[in-house]
C-alpha positions as CSV (number, residue, x, y, z in Angstrom):
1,X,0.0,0.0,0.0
2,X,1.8,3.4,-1.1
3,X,1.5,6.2,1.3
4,X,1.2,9.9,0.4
5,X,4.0,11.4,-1.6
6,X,5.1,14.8,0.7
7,X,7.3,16.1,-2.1
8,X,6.8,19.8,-3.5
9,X,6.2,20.9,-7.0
10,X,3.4,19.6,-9.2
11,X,1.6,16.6,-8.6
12,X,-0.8,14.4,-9.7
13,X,-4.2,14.7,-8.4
14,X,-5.5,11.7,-6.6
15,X,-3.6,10.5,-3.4
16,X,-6.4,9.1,-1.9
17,X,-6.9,5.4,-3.1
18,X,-9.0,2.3,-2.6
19,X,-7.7,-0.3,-0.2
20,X,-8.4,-2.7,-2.5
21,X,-11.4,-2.6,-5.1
22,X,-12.7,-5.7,-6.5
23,X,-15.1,-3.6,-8.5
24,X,-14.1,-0.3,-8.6
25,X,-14.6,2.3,-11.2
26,X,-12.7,5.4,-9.9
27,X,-9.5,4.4,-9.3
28,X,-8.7,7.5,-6.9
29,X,-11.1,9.6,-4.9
30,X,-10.2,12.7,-7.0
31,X,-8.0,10.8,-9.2
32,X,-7.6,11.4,-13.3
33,X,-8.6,8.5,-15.5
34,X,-5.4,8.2,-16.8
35,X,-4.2,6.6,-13.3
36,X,-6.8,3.7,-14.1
37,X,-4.3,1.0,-15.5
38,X,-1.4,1.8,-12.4
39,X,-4.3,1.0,-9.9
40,X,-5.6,-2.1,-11.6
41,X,-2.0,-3.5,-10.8
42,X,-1.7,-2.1,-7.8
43,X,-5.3,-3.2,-6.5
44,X,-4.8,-7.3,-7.8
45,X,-3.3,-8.4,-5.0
46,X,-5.7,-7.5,-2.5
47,X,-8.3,-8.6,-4.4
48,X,-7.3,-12.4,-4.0
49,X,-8.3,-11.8,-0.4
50,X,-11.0,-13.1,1.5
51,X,-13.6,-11.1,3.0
52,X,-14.3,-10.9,6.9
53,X,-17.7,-12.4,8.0
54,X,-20.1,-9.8,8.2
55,X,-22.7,-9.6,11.2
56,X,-26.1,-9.8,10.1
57,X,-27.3,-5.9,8.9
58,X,-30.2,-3.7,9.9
59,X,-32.4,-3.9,7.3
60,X,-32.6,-0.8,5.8
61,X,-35.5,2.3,5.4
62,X,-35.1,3.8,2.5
63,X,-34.9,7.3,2.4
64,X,-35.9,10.2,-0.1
65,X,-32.2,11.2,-1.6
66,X,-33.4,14.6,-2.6
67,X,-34.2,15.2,1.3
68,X,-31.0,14.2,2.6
69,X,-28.7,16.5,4.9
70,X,-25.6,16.2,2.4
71,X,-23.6,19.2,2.8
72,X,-19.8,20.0,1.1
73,X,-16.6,19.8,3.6
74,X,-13.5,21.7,2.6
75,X,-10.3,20.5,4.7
76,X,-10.3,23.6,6.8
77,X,-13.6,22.7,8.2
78,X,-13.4,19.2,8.8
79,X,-12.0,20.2,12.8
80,X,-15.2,22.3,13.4
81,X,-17.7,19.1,12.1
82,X,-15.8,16.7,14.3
83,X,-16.2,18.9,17.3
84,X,-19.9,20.4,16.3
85,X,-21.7,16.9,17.8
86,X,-20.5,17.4,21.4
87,X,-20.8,13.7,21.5
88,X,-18.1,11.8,23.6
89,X,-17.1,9.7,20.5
90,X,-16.6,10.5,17.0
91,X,-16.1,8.0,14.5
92,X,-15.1,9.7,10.7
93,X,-15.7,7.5,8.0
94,X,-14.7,8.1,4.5
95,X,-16.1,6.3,1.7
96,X,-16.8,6.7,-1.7
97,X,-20.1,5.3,-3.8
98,X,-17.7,3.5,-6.2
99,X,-15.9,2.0,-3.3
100,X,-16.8,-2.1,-3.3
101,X,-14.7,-2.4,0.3
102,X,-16.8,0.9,2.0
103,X,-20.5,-0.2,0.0
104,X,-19.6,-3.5,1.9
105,X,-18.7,-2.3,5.4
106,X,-21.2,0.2,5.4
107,X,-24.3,-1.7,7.1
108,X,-22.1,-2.4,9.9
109,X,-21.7,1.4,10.5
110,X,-25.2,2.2,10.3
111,X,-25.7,-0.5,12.7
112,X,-23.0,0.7,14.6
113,X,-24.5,3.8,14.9
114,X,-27.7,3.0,16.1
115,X,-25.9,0.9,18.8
116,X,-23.9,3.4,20.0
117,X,-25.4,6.6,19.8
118,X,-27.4,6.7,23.2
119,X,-23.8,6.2,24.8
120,X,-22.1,9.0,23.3
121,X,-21.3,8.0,19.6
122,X,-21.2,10.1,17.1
123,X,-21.0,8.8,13.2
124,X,-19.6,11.6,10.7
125,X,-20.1,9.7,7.5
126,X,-17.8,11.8,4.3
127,X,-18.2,11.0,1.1
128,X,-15.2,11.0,-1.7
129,X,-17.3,11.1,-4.3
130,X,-16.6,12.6,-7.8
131,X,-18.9,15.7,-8.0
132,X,-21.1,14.0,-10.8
133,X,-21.0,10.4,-8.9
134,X,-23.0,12.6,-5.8
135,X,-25.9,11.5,-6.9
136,X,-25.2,8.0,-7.0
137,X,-23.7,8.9,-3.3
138,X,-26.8,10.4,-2.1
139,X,-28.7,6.9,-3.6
140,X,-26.9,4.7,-1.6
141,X,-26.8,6.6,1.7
142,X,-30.8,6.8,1.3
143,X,-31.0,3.2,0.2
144,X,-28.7,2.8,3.5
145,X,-31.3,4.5,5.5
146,X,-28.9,7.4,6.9
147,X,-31.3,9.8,8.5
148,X,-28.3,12.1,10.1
149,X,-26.3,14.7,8.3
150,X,-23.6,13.9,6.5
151,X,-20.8,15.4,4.3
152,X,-18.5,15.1,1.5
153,X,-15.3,16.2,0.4
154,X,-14.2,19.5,-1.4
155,X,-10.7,21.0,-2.0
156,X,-7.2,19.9,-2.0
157,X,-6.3,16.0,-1.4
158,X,-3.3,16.4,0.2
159,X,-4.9,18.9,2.8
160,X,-7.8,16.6,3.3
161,X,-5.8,13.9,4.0
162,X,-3.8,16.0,7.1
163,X,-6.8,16.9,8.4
164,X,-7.8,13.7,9.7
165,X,-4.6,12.3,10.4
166,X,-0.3,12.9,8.9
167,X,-0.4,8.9,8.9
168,X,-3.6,8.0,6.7
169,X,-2.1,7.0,3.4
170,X,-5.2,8.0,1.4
171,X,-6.9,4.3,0.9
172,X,-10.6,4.0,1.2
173,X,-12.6,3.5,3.2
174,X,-10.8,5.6,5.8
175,X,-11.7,5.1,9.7
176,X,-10.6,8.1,12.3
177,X,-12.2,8.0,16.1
178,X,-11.6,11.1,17.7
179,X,-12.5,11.8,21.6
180,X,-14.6,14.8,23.0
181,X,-11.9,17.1,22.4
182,X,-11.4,16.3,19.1
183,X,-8.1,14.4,19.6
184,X,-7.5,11.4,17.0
185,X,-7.4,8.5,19.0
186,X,-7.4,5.6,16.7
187,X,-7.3,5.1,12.7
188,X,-7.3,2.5,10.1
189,X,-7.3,1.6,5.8
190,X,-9.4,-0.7,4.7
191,X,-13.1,-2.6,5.4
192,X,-13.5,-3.8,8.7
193,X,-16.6,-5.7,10.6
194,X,-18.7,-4.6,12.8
195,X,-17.2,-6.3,16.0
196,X,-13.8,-4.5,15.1
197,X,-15.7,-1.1,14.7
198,X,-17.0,-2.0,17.6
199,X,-13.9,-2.7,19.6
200,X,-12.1,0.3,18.2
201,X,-14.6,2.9,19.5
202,X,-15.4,1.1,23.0
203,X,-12.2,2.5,24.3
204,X,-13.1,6.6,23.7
205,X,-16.6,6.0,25.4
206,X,-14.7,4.6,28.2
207,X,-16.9,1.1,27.6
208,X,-14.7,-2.3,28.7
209,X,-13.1,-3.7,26.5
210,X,-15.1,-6.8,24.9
211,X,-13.5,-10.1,24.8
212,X,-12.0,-11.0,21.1
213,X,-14.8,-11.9,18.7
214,X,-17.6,-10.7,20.4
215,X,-20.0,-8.3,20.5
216,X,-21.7,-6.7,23.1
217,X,-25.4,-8.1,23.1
218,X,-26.4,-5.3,25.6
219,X,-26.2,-3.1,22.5
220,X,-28.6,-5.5,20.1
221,X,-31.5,-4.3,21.8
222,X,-30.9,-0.7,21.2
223,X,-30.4,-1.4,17.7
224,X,-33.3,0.6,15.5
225,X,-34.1,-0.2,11.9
């Protein structure tokens, strides 16, 4: 996985990437076409590997897309939406709608936020999206049944990427938990279940720390569809 080249003078655009995307059709999250055939090699060998088991989804409500709370981040505001929740947890995710790893970890964060929420987690959910793939973007969160607010990204790559954190490489999807004061406290690349989720924001809401493959069943009740 290639990290984020720091060096001056011009640059390609496109430094965020996939993890690894069995089905992707934007190579980058801002990235030109031309990059297409690098990525393709680049992508192969993750594809050969197998998925995590998946806990069973919330089904979801569809939503009118037209009527969702999808509103434009620039870099120098992400700080002020991580804070704006008050919430004692925040978990960032950023995804794209051409994404196959974040389209397939993303009931686990719905379903992670319903858990959650009534013990002080917060989901900020930013989309990567090319400007005319929003509306595929706004689709899928309403097929997804996200009723909250949620973002997606404007401006520079390279500033975008050190707002969230210096040692994010750029690889979707993107994880970032941040505490009440808006200090990253953990990050990862890549798709992860809903038990890891779940065992990386325990910790910032000050919840024990679950045995290894388990989930807390005093959350499945709070769960909401």
């Amino acid at each position: 996985m290639q990290r984020v080249r720091k060096e001056s003078g011009p640059r390609v655009r496109g430094d965020l990437r996939a993890s690894y995307p069995p089905r992707m059709t934007r190579p980058l999250i801002l990235a030109p076409r031309v990059a297409l055939i690098a990525l393709i090699a680049f992508g192969i060998a993750a594809c050969a590997r197998q998925p995590e088991p998946q806990a069973p989804a919330i089904a979801a409500r569809t939503l009118d897309p037209a009527r969702l709370a999808f509103t434009a981040v620039p870099p120098d505001s992400l700080a002020a939406v991580i804070a704006s929740g008050g919430a004692q947890g925040t978990l960032v995710n950023v995804w794209a709608s051409w994404c196959e790893p974040c389209r397939e970890e993303f009931p686990g964060i719905i379903r992670l936020s319903r858990a959650y929420r009534d013990r002080g987690l917060r989901v900020v959910l930013i989309s990567a999206d090319f400007t005319e793939d929003l509306p595929n973007a706004r689709k899928f969160l309403a097929e997804q049944g996200v009723d909250w607010p949620t973002y997606y990204k404007t401006g520079d790559d390279q500033a975008f990427i050190a707002a969230l954190s210096s040692n994010w490489s750029g690889s979707l999807p993107g994880s970032f938990v941040f505490d009440a004061h808006g200090v990253l406290r953990d990050s990862w690349e890549g798709k992860a279940s809903y038990a890891a989720f779940e065992r990386r924001v325990r910790p910032v809401l000050s919840l024990p720390e679950l045995p290894a493959g388990s989930t807390d069943s005093t959350t499945h009740g709070k769960d909401r569809s």
